[in-house]
N, C-alpha and C positions, 0 to 999 in steps of 0.2 A: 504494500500500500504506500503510495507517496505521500513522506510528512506534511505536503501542503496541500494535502485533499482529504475530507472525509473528516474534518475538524469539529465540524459543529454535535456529532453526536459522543464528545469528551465533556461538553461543556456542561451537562448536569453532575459531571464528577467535580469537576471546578468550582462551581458557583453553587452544588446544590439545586435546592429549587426557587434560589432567589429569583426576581425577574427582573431587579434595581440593580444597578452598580452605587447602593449605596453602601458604602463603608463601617465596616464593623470595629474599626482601628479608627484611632485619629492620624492625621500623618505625623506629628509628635510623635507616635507610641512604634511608626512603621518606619519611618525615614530622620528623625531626630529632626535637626531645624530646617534641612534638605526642602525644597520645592520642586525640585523634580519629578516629574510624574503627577503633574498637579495641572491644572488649566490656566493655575497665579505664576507657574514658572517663566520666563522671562524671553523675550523674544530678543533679537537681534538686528544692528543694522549693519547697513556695506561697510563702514569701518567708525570707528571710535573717530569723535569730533574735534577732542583739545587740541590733536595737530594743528599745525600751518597748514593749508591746502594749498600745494604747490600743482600746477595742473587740471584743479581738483579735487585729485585723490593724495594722503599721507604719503605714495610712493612715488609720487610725482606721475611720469609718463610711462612707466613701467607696465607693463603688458603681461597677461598671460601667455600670449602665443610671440612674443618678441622681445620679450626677454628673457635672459640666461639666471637660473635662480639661482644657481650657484655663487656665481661669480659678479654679479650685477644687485644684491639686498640692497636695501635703501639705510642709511641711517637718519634717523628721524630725531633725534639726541632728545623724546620722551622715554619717562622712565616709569613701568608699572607697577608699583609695589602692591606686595601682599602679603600677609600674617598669619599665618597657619601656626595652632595649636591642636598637636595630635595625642588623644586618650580616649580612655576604653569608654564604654557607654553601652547600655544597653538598649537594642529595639528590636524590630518583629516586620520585617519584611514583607517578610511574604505570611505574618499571622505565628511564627514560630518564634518566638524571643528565645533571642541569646545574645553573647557579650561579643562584641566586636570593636576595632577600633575604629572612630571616628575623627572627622577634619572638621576642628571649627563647629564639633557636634550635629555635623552632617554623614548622609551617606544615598548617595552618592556627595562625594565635597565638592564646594565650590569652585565656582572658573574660574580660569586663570583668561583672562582676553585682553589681548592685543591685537596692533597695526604690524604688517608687515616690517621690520626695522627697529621697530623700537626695544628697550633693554627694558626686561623682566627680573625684579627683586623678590624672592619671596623668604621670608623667612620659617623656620621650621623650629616649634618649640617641643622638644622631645616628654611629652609627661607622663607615657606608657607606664602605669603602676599595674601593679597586681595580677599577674608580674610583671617585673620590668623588664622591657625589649630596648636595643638599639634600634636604629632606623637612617632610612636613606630616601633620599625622593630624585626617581628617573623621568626627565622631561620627554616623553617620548618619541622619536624623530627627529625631534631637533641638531643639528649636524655640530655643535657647540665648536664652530670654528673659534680659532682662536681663544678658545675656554674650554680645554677640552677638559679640566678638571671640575667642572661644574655638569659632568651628565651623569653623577649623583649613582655611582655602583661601586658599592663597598668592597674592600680586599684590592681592586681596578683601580679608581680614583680617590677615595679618598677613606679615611674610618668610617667606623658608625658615627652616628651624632649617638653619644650615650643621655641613657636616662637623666631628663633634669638639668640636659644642657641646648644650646639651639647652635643653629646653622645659619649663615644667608648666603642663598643661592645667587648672582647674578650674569647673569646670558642674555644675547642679542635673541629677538623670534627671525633667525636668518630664513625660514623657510615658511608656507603661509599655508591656511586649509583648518581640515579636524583634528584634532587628535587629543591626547588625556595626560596623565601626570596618575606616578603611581609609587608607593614606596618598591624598592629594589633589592632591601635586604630578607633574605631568607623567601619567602611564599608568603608574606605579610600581607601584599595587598590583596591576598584573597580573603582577608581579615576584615576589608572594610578602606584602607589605604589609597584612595583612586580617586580621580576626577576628569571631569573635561577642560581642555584646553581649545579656544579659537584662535586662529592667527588669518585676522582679516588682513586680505590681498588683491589682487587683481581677480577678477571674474571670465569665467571662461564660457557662459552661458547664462541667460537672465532668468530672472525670478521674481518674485512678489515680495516672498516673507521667509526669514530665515528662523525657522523654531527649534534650532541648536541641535544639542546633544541627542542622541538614542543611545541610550547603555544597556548595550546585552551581557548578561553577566548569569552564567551557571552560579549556583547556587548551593551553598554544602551547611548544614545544622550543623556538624561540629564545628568547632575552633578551631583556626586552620593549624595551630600547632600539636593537635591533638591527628590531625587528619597524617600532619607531615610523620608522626612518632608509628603510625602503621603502615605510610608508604615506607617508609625508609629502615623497619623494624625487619630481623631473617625472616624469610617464606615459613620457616620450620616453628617458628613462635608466631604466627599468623599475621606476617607483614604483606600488605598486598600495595603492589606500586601502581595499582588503578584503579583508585578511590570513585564511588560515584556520584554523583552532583544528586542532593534532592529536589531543585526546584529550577528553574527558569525566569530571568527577571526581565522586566523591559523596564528600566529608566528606576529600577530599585525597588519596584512594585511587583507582586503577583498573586494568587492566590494561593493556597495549602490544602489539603483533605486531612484535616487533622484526625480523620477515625485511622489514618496508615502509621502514624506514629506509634512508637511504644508506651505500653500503658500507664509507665512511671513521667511521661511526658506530655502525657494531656493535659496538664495543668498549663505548660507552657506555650499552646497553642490552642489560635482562634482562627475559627472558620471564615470565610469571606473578608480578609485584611484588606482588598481592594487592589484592584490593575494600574495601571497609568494612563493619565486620557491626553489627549491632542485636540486641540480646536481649528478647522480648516475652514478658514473663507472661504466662501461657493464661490466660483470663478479663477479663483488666484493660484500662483504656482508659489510653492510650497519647498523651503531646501529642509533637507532633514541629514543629521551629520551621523550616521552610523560608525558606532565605535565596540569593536568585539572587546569588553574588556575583562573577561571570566578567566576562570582559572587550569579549565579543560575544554569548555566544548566547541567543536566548530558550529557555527550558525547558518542557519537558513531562514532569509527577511525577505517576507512579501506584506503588499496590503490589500487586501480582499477586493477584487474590481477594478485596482487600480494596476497600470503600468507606472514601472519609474525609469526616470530615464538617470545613468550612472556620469556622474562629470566629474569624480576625482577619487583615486585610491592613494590611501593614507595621505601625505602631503604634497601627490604628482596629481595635477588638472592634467583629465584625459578628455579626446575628444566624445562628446558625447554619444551614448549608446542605449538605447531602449532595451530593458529586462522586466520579467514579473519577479525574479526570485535574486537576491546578491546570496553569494557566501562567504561568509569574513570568518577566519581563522582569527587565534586567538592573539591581541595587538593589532588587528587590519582595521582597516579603516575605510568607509566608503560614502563618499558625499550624492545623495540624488536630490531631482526634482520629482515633484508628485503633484498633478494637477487636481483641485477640489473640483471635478467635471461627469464624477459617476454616478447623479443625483439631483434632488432639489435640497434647497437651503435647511431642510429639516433633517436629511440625510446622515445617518452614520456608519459606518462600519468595525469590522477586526485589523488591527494590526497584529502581523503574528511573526514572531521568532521560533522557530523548530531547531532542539540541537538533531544532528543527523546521529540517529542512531546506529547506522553504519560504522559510523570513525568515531563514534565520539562514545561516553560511559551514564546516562543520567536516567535514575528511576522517575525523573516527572519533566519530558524533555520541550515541551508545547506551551512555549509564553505566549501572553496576551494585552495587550492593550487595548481601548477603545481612541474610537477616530470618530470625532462629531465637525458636523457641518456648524457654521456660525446659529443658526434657528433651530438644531437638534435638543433635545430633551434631554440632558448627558447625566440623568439619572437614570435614564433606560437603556437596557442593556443591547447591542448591535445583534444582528439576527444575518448578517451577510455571510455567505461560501466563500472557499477558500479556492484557491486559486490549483488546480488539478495538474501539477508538475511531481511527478516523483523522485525523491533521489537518486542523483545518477549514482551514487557511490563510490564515486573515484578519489573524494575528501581534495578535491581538489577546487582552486579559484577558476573565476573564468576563463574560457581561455583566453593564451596572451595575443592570439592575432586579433582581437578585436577592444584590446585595452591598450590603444594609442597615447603616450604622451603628447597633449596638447603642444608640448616647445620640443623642437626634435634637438636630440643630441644623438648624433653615431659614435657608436662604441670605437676608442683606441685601438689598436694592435695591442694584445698584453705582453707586458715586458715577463711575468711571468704568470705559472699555471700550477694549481696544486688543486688534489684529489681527495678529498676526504669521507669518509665512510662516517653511518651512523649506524649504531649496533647495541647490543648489550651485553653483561653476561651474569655468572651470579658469583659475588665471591667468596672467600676462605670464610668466610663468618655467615652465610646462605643470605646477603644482602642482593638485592638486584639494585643493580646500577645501569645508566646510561652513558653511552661511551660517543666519542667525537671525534674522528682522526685516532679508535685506540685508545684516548684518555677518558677516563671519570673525571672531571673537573672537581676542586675542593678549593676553598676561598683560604685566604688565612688575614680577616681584616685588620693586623696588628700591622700590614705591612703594601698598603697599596702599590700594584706594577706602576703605575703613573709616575709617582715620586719616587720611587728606587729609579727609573730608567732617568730621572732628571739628573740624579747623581752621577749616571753614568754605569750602575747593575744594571747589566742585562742575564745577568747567568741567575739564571730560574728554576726551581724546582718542578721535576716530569707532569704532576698532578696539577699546579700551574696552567699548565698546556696552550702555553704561549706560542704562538705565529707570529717569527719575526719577519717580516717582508721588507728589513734593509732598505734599500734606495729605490728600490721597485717603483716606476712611474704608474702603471697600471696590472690590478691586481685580477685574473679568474681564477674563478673556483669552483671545481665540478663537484657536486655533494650525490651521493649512492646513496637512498635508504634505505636498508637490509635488515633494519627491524619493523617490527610485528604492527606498530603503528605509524599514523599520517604526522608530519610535525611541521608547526609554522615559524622557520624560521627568521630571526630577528638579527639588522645588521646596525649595529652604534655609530653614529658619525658619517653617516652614508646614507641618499638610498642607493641602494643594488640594480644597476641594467640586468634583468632577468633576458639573460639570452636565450633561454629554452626550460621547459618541464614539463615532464609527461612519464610513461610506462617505464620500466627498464635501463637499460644501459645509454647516455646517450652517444647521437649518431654523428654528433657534429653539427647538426643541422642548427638555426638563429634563426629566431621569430622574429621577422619584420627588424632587418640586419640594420637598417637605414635609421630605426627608431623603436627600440624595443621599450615594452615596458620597463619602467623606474616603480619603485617601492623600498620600504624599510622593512616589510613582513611578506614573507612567500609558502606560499602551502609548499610542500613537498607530500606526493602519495607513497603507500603502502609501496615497496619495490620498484618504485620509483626513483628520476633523477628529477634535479634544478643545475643550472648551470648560468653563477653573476657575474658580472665582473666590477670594477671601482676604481676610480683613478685616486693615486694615495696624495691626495690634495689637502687633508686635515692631518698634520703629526698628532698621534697620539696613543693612546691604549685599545682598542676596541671591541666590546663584549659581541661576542656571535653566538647565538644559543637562540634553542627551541623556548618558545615563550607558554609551552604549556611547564604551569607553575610545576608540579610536580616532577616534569621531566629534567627543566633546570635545575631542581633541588636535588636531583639523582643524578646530575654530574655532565647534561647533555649542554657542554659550553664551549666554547677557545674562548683566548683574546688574539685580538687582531694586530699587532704593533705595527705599529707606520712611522717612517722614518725618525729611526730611534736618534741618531746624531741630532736631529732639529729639537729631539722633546728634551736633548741634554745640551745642546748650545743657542736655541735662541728661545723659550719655552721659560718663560718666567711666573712658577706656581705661589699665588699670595698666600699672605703667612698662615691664613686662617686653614688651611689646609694642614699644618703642620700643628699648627695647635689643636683643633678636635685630635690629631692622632695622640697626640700627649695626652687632651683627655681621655678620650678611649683607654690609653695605658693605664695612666690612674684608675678609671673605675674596671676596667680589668684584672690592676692587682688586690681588687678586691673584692672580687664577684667573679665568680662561674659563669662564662656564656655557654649557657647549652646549646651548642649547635648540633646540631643532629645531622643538617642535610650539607648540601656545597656551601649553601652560605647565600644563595643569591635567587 
């Protein structure tokens, strides 16, 4: 049966025999001070005002299709600061309360939004109690030219920020679109640690209204350190490395069947906690920023009736392209338009996220949101079909000849080519780990690669599993997956020209040689290859790893190094850097970090 047909006859398990989408939760009790998933959540315009208007627009004359994003940002010399204060809290999402951490006592947290150019401050106040954790915040995509110590991955760039101390981050938004901000250390942000980030830019197709964020996010009742202590525990003492998601969220809301829970748990769950709604003007086009930000599943996004047309994956404006179904792996990112045109003004429907239960682990795998028209009734509950595509099961993105970067760039000659395998195995102690080129990856945050390599170490330890690519002008890298599952990998300080992916071995063969797709997150299938490449134009450290949380945590990493002489002779890391490590040392010698997993 295809996950996106046949929907409506789940929806008395869902809702019961409610006929209201009226709320049995307040969003207080489901989302903390969050408005996400609310109708009061916040809309957006083409770009933030306090700029100078040079041309118009904050980027002056800068183009989607005519100019080079790399090498051509704007600096704007505005500066957006932000205050983040991170601790535990309790709410009830999807109807199931438990302790999670919170940003600013939200969840999903607040945005970080910016103009193309402009420099982003946030600071991060660590107040993790009970217990106390470190923590790290990864700006996600962002290319952190020239700041390459500020893309916030522990053991890589920089320590934890320990309990009870803070950080400020500050980075240029060198590159423009959707995308999130998420803690980095350990599987944390499966905790609750996340949010969306905007970087208004040029336009590469018009619209009416821009209604931000979509956060899909799987969903797990434990505590993600509790979940991390049975992935990462021996098989033979009942460790399992593929934990299953209980719920499905869209924008941090979903419903629960709290008769499935266990019976010492029914105290802590309430039936009917409420979906997330969207309000669409009748007539008007509609942007919606889809952002996979869960901890396993891949997703499958459509909206009942409606076609969307796709204008940007993760931070690359693509030409646009008409779909009923996106699939975003976990960290993708997919910006569409959606016309309010399948109805009258009273009109509503489903919006629906399906994790594929093909690739993916989740005992309740079919989110839901409601979608009203401006004169709809948006206490009544939508009654529309879903849209009849079934999964292909190949766990893979679209394909790439038809996901055009709007600004063409052709791939270099690579100066050189390296071949990496991903695999597993179980070791001396019956743990299953995740392997990368060979290595299990393991962090050791007392000693960031970043600032060793500024001193001029580069001799690193095997589990490390550093790639050093020297003077390398441009870098491919053919990846073989040879284990059991699909992985979305993730490349720091880059995105990646995807030159090919598909079945098997590859053939040699380049999708659309002249202009392949760009991204920072690439499915890879079951026995499958990818093959990127990247011109080494940022020195620095570079984390490359599978973004599903649990497989990171099981060692599926490298780092990427990029001209190491530059990050140790022209590479100047401010002090604060070196002082969190001091602190970290401090409260290290005198506290136990339990790290259980890589670290990351």
């Amino acid at each position: 049966m295809g996950l996106l047909s046949n929907m409506m006859g789940s929806l008395n398990s869902i809702f019961g025999v409610a006929l209201t989408l009226v709320s049995s939760l307040t969003q207080q009790q489901t989302n903390g001070k969050s408005l996400w998933g609310t109708l009061q959540a916040p809309t957006f315009p083409l770009f933030l005002s306090s700029n100078p208007l040079i041309g118009g627009f904050p980027w002056g004359l800068l183009t989607a299709d005519g100019s080079n994003p790399y090498t051509q940002a704007p600096i704007t010399g505005v500066t957006r600061n932000y205050d983040f204060t991170v601790q535990r809290g309790m709410i009830a999402p999807d109807g199931y309360q438990k302790s999670v951490i919170l940003i600013n006592g939200q969840f999903p947290g607040p945005i970080i939004e910016a103009n193309w150019g402009d420099t982003i401050v946030v600071t991060i106040h660590n107040q993790i109690t009970g217990p106390e954790e470190g923590t790290s915040f990864h700006w996600h995509g962002l290319l952190q030219k020239a700041t390459p110590y500020m893309d916030g991955v522990p053991s890589v760039q920089q320590c934890p920020i320990p309990p009870g101390s803070s950080f400020t981050y500050s980075f240029q938004a060198d590159l423009y679109g959707s995308s999130w901000y998420h803690s980095h250390y350990s599987a944390q942000y499966a905790g609750g640690l996340l949010g969306p980030m905007i970087i208004h830019g040029p336009s590469n197709a018009k619209y009416d209204i821009d209604l931000g964020p979509v956060f899909l996010t799987d969903y797990y009742h434990q505590e993600y350190f509790d979940i991390l202590k049975t992935a990462t525990a021996p098989l033979q003492s009942g460790g399992n490395p593929a934990p299953l998601s209980d719920n499905n969220l869209i924008n941090g809301k979903g419903n629960f069947d709290c008769s499935t829970v266990d019976p010492g748990d029914t105290t802590k769950c309430t039936n009917n906690a409420g979906v997330a709604k969207f309000q669409f003007t009748t007539g008007k086009t509609h942007r919606l920023r889809l952002i996979n930000a869960g901890a396993e599943a891949l997703q499958r996004f459509s909206i009942d009736g409606h076609t969307m047309t796709v204008i940007a994956n993760d931070f690359v404006p693509v030409k646009p392209y008409k779909t009923t179904v996106v699939t975003l792996g976990i960290g993708q990112r997919t910006d569409v338009l959606v016309t309010a045109n399948q109805g009258s003004s009273t009109s509503s429907f489903w919006m629906r996220s399906n994790i594929s239960t093909i690739c993916s682990l989740a005992k309740q795998p079919n989110a839901l949101a409601a979608i009203y028209y401006d004169r709809a009734d948006t206490s009544k509950t939508p009654t529309s079909t879903a849209w009849n595509v079934p999964d292909p099961g190949t766990c893979a993105n679209d394909d790439l000849s038809i996901t055009e970067p709007y600004y063409t760039i052709t791939p270099n000659a690579p100066t050189t080519t390296t071949t990496m395998e991903i695999n597993f195995f179980i070791n001396s102690t019956g743990n299953f780990l995740w392997t990368l080129d060979g290595t299990s990856f393991r962090a050791n945050y007392n000693n960031p690669l970043l600032l060793l390599a500024n001193v001029g170490k580069l001799d690193f330890p095997d589990i490390w599993n550093v790639k050093n690519f020297g003077s390398n002008s441009t870098v491919r890298v053919i990846i073989n997956n040879n284990s059991p599952a699909a992985h979305p990998m993730h490349l720091h300080g880059h995105n990646m020209q995807v030159l090919h992916e598909g079945p098997g071995q590859w053939d040699g063969t380049i999708t659309r040689a002249s202009n392949p797709q760009r991204r920072d997150v690439q499915q890879i299938r079951v026995g499958g290859h990818m093959v990127f490449q990247y011109d080494t134009d940022n020195p620095g450290v570079w984390p490359f790893h599978c973004h599903i949380a649990w497989h990171v945590s099981s060692g599926l990493y490298a780092n990427m190094m990029e001209r190491p002489l530059d990050i140790k002779n022209v590479l100047t890391i401010p002090t604060i850097l070196s002082q969190t490590c001091t602190q970290w040392a401090l409260y290290t010698a005198n506290k136990v970090v339990n790290q259980i997993d890589s670290g990351l």
